[in-house]
C-alpha positions, 0 to 999 in steps of 0.5 A: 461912114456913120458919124454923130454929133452932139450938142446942147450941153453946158452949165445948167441950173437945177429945174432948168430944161436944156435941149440937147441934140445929135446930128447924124451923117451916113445914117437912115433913122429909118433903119434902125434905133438910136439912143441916149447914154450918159456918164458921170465921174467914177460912175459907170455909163448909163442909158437915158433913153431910146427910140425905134424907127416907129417912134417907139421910146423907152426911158431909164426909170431915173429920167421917165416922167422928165426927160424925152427923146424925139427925133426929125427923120427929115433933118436927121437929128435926134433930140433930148429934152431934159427938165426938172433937172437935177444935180445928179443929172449932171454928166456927159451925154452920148448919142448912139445908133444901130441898124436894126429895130429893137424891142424896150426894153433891149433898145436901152443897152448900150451893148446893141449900139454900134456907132456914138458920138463924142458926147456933150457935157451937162453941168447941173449947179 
């Protein structure tokens, strides 16, 4: 039973540079890609960023350049650095995972991904 677990989100200022991290139980990071997704109010979910089982990440062109993905294969846990933060960057944030390795730019459709998380809110202001 794969189960993720998100934490790190809360109330942020603008330029601010919060860590957020997803715990996975019953999954190998080995195995397979895992990713970030967010959702604002009204908006449709979007991805923030992936990475495959070789380190490989890839990134939304909105966060390339301020947010990174990493992960600690030991621990099992996936992070998120988020930086220069922006208003817009405000939502809630999921984790997701899959079995299987996925090529940029597909690792970034959240289609591909099986499991999730219950998601952490990110509030810029």
């Amino acid at each position: 039973h794969v189960q993720l677990v998100e934490s790190g989100g809360g109330l942020v200022q603008p330029g601010g540079s919060p860590r957020l991290s997803c715990a996975a139980s019953g999954y190998t990071y080995r195995s397979g890609c895992m990713g970030w997704f967010r959702q604002a109010p009204g908006k449709a979910r979007e991805a923030v960023a992936a990475i495959a089982p070789d380190g490989s990440t890839s990134y939304a062109d909105s966060v390339k350049n301020r947010f990174t993905v990493s992960k600690v294969n030991g621990a099992n846990t996936l992070y998120l650095r988020l930086s220069s933060l922006k208003p817009e960057d405000g939502a809630m944030y999921y984790c997701a995972a899959r079995w299987g390795y996925l090529a940029d730019p597909e690792r970034l459709l959240e289609g591909w991904y099986t499991f999730w998380g219950q998601g952490t809110q990110v509030t810029v202001s």
